[in-house]
Every structure is written in C-alpha cells, then in structure tokens.
N, C-alpha and C positions, 0 to 999 in steps of 0.2 A: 766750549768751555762751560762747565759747571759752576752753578752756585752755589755757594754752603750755605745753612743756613746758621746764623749768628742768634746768640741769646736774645739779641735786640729786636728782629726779627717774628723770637718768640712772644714775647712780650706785646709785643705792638697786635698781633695777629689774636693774643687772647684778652688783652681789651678791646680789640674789635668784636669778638665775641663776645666781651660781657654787656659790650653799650647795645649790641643787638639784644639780646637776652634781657635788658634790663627794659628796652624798646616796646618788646613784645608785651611783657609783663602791663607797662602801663595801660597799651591799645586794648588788654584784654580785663583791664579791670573798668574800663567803662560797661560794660555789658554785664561783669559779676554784683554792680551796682543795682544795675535795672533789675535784674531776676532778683535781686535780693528785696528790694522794692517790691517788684511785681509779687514775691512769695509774701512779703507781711500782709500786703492789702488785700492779699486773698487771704489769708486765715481768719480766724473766729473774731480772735481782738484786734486787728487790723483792718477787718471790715466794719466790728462797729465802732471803731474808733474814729472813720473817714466818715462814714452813715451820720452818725446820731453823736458824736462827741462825748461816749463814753467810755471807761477802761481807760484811757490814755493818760500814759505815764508823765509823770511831769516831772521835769528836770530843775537841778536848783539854776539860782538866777545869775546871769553871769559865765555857765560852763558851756554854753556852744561858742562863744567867742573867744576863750580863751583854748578850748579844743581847736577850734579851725587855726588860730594862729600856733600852736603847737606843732599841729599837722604841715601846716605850712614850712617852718622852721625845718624840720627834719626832712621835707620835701627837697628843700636848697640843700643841704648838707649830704 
C-alpha cells in the first residue's frame, strides 16, 4: 500500500526545513561575530583604538541598551 502525500505533509516537512535553516543560520553567526571582531582589531583604527585609546568612536548615552533590548525583542518574535 502506498502513501500519498497530503498538503499537510508538505507543510509540516517545509518548516522542518525552515527551523533547520534558520538553526544553521544562528550556529553560524557566532563565528561571523569573531572575524568580524577579529578584522576591526586588526585594522588601523581598531588597533589603536584597543592600544592607546585613540580614534574611538563614541556613541551617544543610552543607545547600546536600548539596541540590545531592540535586538532582543525581535529575537523572540
């Protein structure tokens, strides 16, 4: 006996794909972090910005914390 395959079937089988897809995506943004890292600290203004604490951009007061909770929010969603 043969099984057909049902819309339901498909559905279920291509958000299994997406939750992998979306899986991989995270595992592999750890690592696009570090190089990303790793390339500022080697450039010009990134090394002497870690070195001697000059060049370094200064951000207003207040916006990494309401960035990370932004970040966050859209993380859950």
């Amino acid at each position: 006996m043969s099984r057909t395959e049902t819309p339901v079937d498909k559905s279920v089988l291509q958000d299994r794909a997406r939750q992998q897809s979306a899986g991989f995506a995270l595992i592999l943004l750890i690592p696009t972090v570090l190089v990303c890292g790793l390339l500022y600290i080697a450039s010009d203004y990134g090394g002497r910005c870690i070195t001697y604490g000059e060049g370094c951009s200064q951000g207003k007061r207040g916006c990494l914390p309401s960035h990370v909770l932004i970040s966050a929010v859209l993380w859950v969603a």
